[in-house]
Structures are given as structure tokens and as C-alpha cells.
C-alpha positions in Angstrom: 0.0 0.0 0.0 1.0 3.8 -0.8 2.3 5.6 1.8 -0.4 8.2 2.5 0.5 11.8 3.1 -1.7 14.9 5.4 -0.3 18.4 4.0 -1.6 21.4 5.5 -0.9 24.4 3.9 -0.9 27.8 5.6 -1.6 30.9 3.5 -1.5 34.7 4.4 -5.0 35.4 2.9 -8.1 34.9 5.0 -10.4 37.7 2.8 -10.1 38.0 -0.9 -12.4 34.7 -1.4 -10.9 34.8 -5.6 -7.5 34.3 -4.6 -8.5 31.7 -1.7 -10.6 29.6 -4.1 -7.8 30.0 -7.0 -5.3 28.2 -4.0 -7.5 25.9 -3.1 -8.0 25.1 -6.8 -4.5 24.9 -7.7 -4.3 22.3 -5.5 -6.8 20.4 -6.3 -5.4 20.1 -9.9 -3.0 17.4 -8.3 -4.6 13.9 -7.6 -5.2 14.6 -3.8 -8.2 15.1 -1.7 -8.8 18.2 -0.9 -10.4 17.6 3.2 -10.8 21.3 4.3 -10.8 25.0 3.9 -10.5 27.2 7.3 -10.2 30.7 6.4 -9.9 33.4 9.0 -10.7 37.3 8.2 -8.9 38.9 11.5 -6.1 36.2 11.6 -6.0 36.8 7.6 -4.9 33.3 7.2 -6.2 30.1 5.5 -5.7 26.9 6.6 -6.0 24.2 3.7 -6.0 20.3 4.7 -5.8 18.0 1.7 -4.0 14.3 1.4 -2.8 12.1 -1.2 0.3 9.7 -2.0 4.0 11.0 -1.9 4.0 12.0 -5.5 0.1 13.8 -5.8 0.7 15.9 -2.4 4.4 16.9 -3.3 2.7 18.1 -6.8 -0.2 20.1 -4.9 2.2 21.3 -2.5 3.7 23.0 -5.1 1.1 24.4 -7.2 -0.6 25.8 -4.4 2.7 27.7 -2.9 2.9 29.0 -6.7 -0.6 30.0 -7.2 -0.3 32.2 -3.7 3.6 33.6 -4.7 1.4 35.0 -7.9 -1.8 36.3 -5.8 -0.7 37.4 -2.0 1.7 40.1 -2.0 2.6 40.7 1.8 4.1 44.3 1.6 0.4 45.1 1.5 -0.6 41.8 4.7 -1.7 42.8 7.9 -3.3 40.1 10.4 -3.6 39.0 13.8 -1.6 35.6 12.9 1.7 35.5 13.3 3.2 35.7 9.3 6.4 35.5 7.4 5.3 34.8 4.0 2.9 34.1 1.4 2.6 30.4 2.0 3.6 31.0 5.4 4.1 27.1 6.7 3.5 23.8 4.6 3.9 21.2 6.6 3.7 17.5 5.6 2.0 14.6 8.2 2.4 10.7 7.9 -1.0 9.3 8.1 -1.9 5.6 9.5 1.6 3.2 9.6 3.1 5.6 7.3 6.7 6.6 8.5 8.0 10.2 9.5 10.1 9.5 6.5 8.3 9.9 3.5 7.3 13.3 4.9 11.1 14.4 5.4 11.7 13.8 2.0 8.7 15.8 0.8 10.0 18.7 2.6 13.3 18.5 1.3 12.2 18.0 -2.6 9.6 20.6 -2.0 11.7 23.4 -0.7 14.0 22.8 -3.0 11.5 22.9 -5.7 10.1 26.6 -4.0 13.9 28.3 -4.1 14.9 26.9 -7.6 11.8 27.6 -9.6 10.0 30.5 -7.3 13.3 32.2 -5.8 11.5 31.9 -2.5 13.6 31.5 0.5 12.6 28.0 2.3 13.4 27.1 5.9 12.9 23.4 7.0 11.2 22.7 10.3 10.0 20.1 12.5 12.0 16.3 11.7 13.5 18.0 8.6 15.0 20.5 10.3 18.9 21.0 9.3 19.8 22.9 12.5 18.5 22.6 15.6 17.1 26.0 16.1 15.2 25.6 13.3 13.1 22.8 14.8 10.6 25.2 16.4 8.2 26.8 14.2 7.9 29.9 16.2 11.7 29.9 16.9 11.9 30.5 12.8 9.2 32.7 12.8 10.6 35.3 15.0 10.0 39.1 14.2 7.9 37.8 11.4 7.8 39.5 7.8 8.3 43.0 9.2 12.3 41.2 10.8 13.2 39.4 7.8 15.3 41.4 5.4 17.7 41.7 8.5 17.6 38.5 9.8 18.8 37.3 6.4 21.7 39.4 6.6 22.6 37.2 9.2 24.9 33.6 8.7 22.6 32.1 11.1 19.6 32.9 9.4 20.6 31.5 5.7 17.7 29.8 3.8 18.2 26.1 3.6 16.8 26.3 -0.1 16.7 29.5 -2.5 18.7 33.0 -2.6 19.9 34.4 0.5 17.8 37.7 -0.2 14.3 38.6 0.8 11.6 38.2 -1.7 9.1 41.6 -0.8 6.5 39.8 -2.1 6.1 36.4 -1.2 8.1 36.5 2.5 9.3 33.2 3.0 8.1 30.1 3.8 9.0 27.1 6.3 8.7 23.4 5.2 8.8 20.6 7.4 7.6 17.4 8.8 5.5 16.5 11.7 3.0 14.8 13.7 -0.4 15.8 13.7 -1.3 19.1 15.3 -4.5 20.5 16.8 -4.9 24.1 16.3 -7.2 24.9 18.8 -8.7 28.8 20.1 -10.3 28.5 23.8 -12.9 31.5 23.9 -13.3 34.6 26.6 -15.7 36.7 27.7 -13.1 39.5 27.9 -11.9 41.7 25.4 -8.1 42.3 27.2 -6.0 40.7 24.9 -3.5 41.1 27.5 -5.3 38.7 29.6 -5.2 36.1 27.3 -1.6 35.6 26.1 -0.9 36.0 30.2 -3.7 32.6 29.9 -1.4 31.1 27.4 2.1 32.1 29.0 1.0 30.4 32.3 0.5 27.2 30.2 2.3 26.6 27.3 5.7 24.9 27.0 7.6 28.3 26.9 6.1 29.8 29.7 6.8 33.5 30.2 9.1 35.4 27.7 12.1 35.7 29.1 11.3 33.4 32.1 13.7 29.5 32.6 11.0 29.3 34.5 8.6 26.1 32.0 4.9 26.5 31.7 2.6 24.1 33.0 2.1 22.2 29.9 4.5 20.0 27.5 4.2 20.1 23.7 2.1 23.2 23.6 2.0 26.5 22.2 0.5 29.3 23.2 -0.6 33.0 22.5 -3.6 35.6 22.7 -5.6 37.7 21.0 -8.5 40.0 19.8 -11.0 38.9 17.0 -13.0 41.4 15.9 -15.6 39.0 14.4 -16.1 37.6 17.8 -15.8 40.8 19.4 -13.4 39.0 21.9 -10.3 37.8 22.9 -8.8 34.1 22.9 -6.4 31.9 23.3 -4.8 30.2 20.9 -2.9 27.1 20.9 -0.9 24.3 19.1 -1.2 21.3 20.2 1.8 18.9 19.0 0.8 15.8 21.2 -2.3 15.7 22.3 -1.8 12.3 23.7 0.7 14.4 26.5 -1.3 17.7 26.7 -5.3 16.3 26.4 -7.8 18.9 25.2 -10.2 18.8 28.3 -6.5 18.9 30.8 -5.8 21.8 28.7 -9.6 23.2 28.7 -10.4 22.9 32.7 -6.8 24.5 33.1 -8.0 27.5 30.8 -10.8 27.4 32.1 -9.3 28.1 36.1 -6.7 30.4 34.8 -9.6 32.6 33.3 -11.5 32.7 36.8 -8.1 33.8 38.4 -7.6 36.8 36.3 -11.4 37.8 36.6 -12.8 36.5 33.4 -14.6 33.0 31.8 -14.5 30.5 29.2 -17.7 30.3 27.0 -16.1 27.2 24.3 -13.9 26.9 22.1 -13.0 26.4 18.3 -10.7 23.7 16.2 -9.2 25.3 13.1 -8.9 22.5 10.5 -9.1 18.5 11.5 -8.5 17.0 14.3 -7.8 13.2 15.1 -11.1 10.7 15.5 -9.0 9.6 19.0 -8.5 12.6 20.7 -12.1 13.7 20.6 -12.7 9.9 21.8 -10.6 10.4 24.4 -11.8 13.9 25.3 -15.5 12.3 25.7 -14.5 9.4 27.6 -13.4 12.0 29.9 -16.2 13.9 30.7 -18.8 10.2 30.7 -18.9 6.7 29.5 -20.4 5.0 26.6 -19.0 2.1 23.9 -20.3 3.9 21.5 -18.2 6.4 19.0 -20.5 9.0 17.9 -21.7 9.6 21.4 -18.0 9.7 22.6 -17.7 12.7 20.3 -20.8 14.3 21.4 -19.7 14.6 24.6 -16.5 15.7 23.6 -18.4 19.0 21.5 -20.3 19.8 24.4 -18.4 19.8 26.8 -15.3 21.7 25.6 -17.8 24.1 23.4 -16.7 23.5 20.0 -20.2 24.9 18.9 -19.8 28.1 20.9 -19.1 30.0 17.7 -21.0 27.7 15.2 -22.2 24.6 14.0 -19.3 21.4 14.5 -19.7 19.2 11.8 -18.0 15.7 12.8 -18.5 14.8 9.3 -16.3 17.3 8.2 -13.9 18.3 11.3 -12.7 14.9 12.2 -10.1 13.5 10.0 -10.8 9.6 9.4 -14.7 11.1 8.9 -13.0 13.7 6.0 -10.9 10.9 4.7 -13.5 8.4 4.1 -16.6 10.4 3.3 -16.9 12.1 -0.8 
């Protein structure tokens, strides 16, 4: 059997529906299945999920990093995301028994593919990472769009594929290979941005900037902010195990921290797929049943993935995606 292949492709353009659906599009041209679309008007950022053998995803990769070089031009981005480029992250996911090292391999043919025939500077991430400062995704992303034409004055800072120059246009973009995250956005009832990055700071792997001091949580990121569509603030978080930091741990800690600093969680909000067994396990912690579906109701309820819309499992949890169409 193939090995099969998640790629989930960030890009800096959350409004301009043309040039998301052109992306999305571009990618589809390739033979992979296309699972799902999350775009986000304050964050300015679109998340496509889409899978496929080795060959297909490497080839949608591509086309859909080329299709946003031509349409995003981010001298003129703005967002609440942290950015550094058009395509600002692709990484690429083993699915099911296939190995981390299919996906390592992507990355490398990929970003080398991006810097020779796009002349965008690539950084590899996660398991392809070449250095090990470059492991971290926010650790690269430092300073953002706005920091790079001086960073990449500096030897440290070299592109592992393309021109050592910055690219105005397109940024840069960092390719790797991972294990499945869950993006995940626990919602407040205050506006104070500030109070919830000090949320995420008091749980996330980091900690406090500046601090040696760790936060309460391993394999987590963390940060805060305003959306103006939800007229509130929230935290948001990557989840890189979840099997280490469960969602309702994470949720009833958020959830405490928010009382403490005088505000409350209303629910919360996955961005893109998550994994059939961590909303099982997420269910199965707050009752009991044999049965799946009712596992995963539990699991919506109770951590208030419908706070801010309908949750459709159908859609939302991967193997569901993967299987349905």
C-alpha cells in the first residue's frame, strides 16, 4: 500500500475569497483530496488540509505555494496571525503506519522545488530541520515579515533552499515534517488581549518570555488575541501531542486560569481537522459509553466547539473527511 500523506498548507489570505478559491484550486489540480478550507478574516490566514500519496501531495504542494507567490503580496498583509510569508508554513504529516520518512523527504524536494523555480527562500522545520534552532516553528518565525530582510543578513539565518535575499513579495516560507497538530482557540468573555496571552504564557511549554521558568504544559504553544468577528479575545494554541497535553486537561486549566484573572470560558474552536482519537478520548473524559458518535458528542459539548458555530464531525474529524466524498 502507498504511503499516505496529510499536507496542510498555511496561507496569508483569510479575505479575498478569488484568490483563496484559486489556492484551493491549484491544489486540487494534483490527484489529492482536498479535506478542508478554514479561512480566517482577522487572523488573515487560510488553513487548507488535503492528502494524497508522496507524489500527488508533493505536486499540490507546489502548485498551491505558486498560485499564492502569484496572488498574495505581503508588503500590503496585515493580520492577527503570526506571518512571514505568502505560503507561510507547509507542513507535511504521515497518516496511518506511514513513516516520519516519506514526509522528510517531501519537505526536502519541495523546498527545493520553492527556491529553484519560485526564488522563494525556504526554511525546514520540525523532523527535517537541518539545525537545531530551526526545529521550532515559532523559533523561525521570529519578528515575522516585518524582521526578515535583517535577519537574512545574518549567517545564522541562511535559507536552507533558495537566494539568500528577501523576496518583498512572497516573504518566506518554512517546510517541514510533523506529527499531527491541533490548532485549537479557547474563547473569553473579555476583550483584554493582554489577559489572554498571560492565559497562554502560564500554560504553554515556553512559559513566560524571558522566564527559565517552564509553563505548566509540554508540547504546547501558546498565545492571545483579539478577534474582531467575535468581538473578543482568545487563546490560541498548538497542540503537538495531544496524547501528552489532552484537550479537556488543557480546557479545565483555561478554564481556572480565566477565573483567576477575573474573566470565563464560553467554548472553544478547532481550526482545520482533528484526530477521531482525541475527541474519543476527550468524551470518555467527561462520561462513558462504547459507542463512538456519542463519545464525540460529549467531547463537542463539553469543551464548546459549537460556541461560535455549528461542528460538523462529518467534516472536522479526520478519518470522517478521509473516508466520506
Amino acid at each position: 500500500m502507498s504511503d499516505l500523506i496529510e499536507c496542510v498548507p498555511n496561507f496569508s489570505e483569510g479575505r479575498d475569497q478569488r484568490v483563496i478559491d484559486a489556492i484551493v484550486q491549484s491544489i486540487a489540480c494534483a490527484d489529492v483530496r482536498v479535506l478542508s478550507v478554514d479561512q480566517g478574516y482577522d487572523t488573515h490566514r487560510t488553513v487548507v488540509t488535503f492528502a494524497g500519496d508522496p507524489d500527488a501531495v508533493s505536486e499540490g504542494a507546489f502548485l498551491g505555494i505558486a498560485r499564492a507567490a502569484e496572488s498574495i503580496d505581503m508588503r500590503n498583509h496585515q493580520g492577527t496571525h503570526p506571518r512571514m510569508g505568502a505560503t507561510d508554513v507547509c507542513p507535511f504529516v504521515p497518516v496511518g503506519e506511514t513513516s516520519m520518512d516519506p514526509c522528510v523527504a517531501l519537505a526536502e524536494s519541495v523546498g527545493a522545488r520553492v527556491g529553484a523555480e519560485l526564488g522563494i527562500p525556504v526554511y525546514l522545520y520540525g523532523f527535517a530541520a537541518r539545525h537545531n534552532a530551526r526545529v521550532s516553528l515559532p523559533a523561525i518565525r521570529r519578528g515575522e515579515y516585518e524582521a526578515l530582510p535583517g535577519k537574512m543578513e545574518q549567517p545564522e539565518f541562511l535559507p536552507d533552499f533558495g537566494k539568500p535575499s528577501f523576496n518583498a513579495k512572497s516573504g518566506a516560507t518554512v517546510i517541514g515534517a510533523r506529527t499531527f497538530l491541533i490548532a485549537w482557540n479557547v474563547n473569553l468573555t473579555t476583550k483584554d488581549v493582554e489577559v489572554a496571552r498571560e492565559i497562554a504564557q502560564r500554560l504553554r511549554s515556553s512559559g513566560h518570555p524571558g522566564s527559565t521558568e517552564a509553563g505548566r504544559f509540554r508540547a504546547l504553544q501558546g498565545d492571545g488575541w483579539f478577534i474582531d468577528a467575535y468581538d473578543r479575545a482568545q487563546v490560541t494554541f498548538n497542540i503537538l501531542d495531544h496524547t501528552t497535553t489532552p484537550l479537556p486537561t488543557l480546557f479545565e486549566a483555561c478554564r481556572k486560569e480565566a477565573e483567576d484573572l477575573g474573566t470565563e470560558v464560553t467554548g472553544s474552536e478547532l481550526i482545520g481537522l482533528v484526530p477521531l482519537d482525541c475527541l474519543v478520548a476527550a468524551g470518555s473524559a467527561y462520561g462513558e459509553s462504547d459507542d463512538e458518535r456519542e463519545l464525540i458528542a460529549m467531547a463537542v459539548e463539553a469543551l464548546g466547539l459549537e460556541d461560535l458555530g455549528p461542528f460538523d464531525v462529518e467534516e472536522r474529524v479526520f478519518e470522517y473527511a478521509k473516508a466520506g466524498g
